[in-house]
ZAVEXVO-562970 format. One record per residue (C-alpha): residue in three letters; x, y, z. Coordinates in steps of 0.02 Angstrom, whole numbers, padded with zeros to 5 digits, always signed. Layout:
// residues N
ALAXYZ...
// end
This chain:
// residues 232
UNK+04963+05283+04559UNK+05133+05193+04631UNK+05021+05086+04740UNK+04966+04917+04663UNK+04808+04932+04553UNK+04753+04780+04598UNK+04755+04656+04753UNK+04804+04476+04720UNK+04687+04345+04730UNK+04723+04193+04843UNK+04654+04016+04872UNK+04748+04021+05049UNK+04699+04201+05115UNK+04607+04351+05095UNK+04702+04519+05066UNK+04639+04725+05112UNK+04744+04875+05109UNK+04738+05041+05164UNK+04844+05197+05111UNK+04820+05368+05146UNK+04927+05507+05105UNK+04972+05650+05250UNK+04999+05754+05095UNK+04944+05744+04924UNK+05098+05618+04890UNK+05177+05508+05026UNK+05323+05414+05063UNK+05230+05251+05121UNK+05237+05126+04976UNK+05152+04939+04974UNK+05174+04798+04836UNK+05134+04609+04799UNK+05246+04481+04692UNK+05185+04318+04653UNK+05331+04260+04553UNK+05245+04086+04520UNK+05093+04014+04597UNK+05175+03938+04758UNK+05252+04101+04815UNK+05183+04265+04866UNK+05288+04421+04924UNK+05215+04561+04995UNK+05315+04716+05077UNK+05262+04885+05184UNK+05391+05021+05184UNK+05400+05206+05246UNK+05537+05360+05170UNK+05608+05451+05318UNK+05554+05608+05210UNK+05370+05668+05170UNK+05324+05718+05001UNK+05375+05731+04808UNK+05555+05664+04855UNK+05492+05542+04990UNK+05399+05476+04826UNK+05547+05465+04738UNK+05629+05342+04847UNK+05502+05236+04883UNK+05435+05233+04682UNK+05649+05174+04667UNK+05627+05045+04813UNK+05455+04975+04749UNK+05539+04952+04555UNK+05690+04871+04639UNK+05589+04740+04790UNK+05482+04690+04610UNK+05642+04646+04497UNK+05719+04559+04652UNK+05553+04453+04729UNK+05542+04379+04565UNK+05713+04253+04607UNK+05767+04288+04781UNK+05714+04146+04893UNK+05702+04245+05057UNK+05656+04400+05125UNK+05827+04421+05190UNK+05887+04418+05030UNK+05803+04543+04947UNK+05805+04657+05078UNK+06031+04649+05077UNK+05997+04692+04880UNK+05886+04830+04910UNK+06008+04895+05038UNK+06162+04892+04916UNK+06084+04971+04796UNK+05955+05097+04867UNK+06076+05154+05003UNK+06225+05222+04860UNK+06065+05346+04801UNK+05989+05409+04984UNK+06057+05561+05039UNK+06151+05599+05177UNK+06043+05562+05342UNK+05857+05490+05248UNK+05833+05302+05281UNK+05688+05196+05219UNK+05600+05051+05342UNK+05498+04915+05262UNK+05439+04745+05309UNK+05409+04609+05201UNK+05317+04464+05207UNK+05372+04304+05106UNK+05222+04164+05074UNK+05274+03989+05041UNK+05073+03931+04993UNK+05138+03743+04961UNK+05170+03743+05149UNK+05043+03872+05224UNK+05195+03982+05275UNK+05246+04169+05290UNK+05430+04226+05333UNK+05460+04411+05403UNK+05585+04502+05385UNK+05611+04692+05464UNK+05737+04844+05412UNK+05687+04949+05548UNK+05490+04916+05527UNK+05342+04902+05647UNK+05341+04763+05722UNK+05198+04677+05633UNK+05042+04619+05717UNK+05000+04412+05708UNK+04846+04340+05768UNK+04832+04178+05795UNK+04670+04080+05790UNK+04724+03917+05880UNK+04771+04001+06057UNK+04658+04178+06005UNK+04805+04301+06073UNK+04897+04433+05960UNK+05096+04428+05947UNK+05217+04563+05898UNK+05346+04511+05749UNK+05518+04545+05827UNK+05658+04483+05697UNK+05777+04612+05711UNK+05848+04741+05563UNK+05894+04909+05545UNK+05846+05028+05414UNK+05900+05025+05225UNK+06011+05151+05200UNK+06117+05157+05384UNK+06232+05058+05372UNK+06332+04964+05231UNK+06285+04792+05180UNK+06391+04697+05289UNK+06338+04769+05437UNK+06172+04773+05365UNK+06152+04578+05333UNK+06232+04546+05496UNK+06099+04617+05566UNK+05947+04541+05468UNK+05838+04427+05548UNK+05698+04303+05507UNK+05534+04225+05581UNK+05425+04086+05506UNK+05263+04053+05571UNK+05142+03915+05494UNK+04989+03988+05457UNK+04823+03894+05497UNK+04622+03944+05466UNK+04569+04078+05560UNK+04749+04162+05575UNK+04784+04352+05529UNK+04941+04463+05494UNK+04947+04637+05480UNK+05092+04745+05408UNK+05082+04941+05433UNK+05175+05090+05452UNK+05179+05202+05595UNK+05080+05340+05523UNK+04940+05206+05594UNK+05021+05182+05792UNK+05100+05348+05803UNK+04912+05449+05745UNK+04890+05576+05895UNK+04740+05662+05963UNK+04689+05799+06035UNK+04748+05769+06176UNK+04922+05742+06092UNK+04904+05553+06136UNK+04963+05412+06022UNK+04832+05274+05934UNK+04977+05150+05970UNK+05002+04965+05959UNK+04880+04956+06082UNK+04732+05037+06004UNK+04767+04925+05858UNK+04754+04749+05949UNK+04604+04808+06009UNK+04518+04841+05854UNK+04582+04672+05773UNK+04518+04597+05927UNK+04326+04661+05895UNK+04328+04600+05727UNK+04459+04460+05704UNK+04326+04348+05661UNK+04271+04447+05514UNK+04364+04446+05328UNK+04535+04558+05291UNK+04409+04706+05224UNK+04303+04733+05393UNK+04454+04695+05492UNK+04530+04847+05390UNK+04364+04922+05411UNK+04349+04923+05601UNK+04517+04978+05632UNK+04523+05127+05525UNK+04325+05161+05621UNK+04430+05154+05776UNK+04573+05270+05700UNK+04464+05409+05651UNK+04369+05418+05811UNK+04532+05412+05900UNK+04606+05549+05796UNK+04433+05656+05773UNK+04523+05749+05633UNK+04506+05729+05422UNK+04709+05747+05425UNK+04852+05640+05493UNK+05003+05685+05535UNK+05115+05544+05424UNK+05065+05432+05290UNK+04958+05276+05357UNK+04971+05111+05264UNK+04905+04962+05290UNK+04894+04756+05216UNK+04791+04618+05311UNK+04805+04434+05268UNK+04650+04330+05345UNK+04690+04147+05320UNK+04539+04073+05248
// end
């Protein structure tokens, strides 16, 4: 019931999610801000911990990136506030990682930011290859917030029709098999490879197909999350 009860609705992109649980409650969170209509903020994050306190944190983090997407103008920004706050109430040794994604939809833009995240995955239509987001970051919670903001990073990339960006959480690339073998980045450009063409939805669709087979189980082994953007 943390998770967002519904998915915004956007003139410039379509929008999918997927969250599952490795328990009955999870430390993977999403969320979506639009704090007017020519801004949209979006983050992915992951508690070092499983579970009810895992749930905790990230319920804390989710209340605090919504209070400060609605006037920070960057993702740097609200990640250095999340840090000074969040990392005063983290015990000693958890950490949370979290990417977010800040639209500018007067320009057709996004700007990443990363504490520590998976790198996200950016397809882009013009030249049909997939890229790995690479800003640097470290975790929320390490380090304090000079060292922190020091470290913070950002990439802007204009978006154009056809184009697709997906944030997730490594419940997704670190899913193993029997074989004790790892979905990885890999197995996830390949499934938004086969169905790149198609909306957000079947994109999300095809890769959780792909997952499951992969995995050949009912149960992961971490909390999987996942939010597409197709550019319409």
């Amino acid at each position: 019931n943390l998770q967002p009860l519904e998915i915004p609705e956007s003139q410039l992109f379509s929008i999918a999610t997927y969250y599952r649980p490795a328990k009955v409650v999870g430390g993977d969170f999403f969320d979506f801000v639009q704090p007017n209509d020519d801004r949209m903020v979006s983050i992915v994050g992951d508690v070092s911990d499983k579970g009810i306190s895992a749930a905790l944190y990230a319920a804390y983090t989710q209340s605090m990136f919504q209070s400060f997407s609605q006037t920070m103008g960057s993702p740097s920004q609200i990640f250095q506030s999340l840090n000074e706050l969040i990392s005063k109430r983290l015990r000693e040794g958890d950490f949370i990682t979290a990417v977010i994604a800040f639209f500018d939809l007067n320009e057709n833009s996004v700007t990443i930011a990363r504490a520590g995240h998976n790198w996200p995955l950016y397809y882009c239509a013009r030249t049909r290859t997939i890229a790995e987001l690479k800003p640097k970051g470290m975790a929320i919670g390490l380090m304090d917030n000079e060292i922190f903001s020091n470290q913070l990073e950002e990439e802007k990339i204009y978006l154009n029709r056809g184009d697709f960006l997906l944030l997730y959480s490594d419940g997704v690339t670190e899913a193993t098999n029997y074989q004790d073998r790892m979905f990885e980045t890999s197995g996830l450009k390949s499934a938004i490879t086969e169905s790149v063409h198609e909306s957000s939805d079947l994109i999300i669709d095809q890769i959780n197909s792909r997952l499951q087979k992969f995995v050949r189980s009912d149960e992961l082994q971490d909390d999987a999350t996942m939010v597409a953007f197709k550019v319409k």
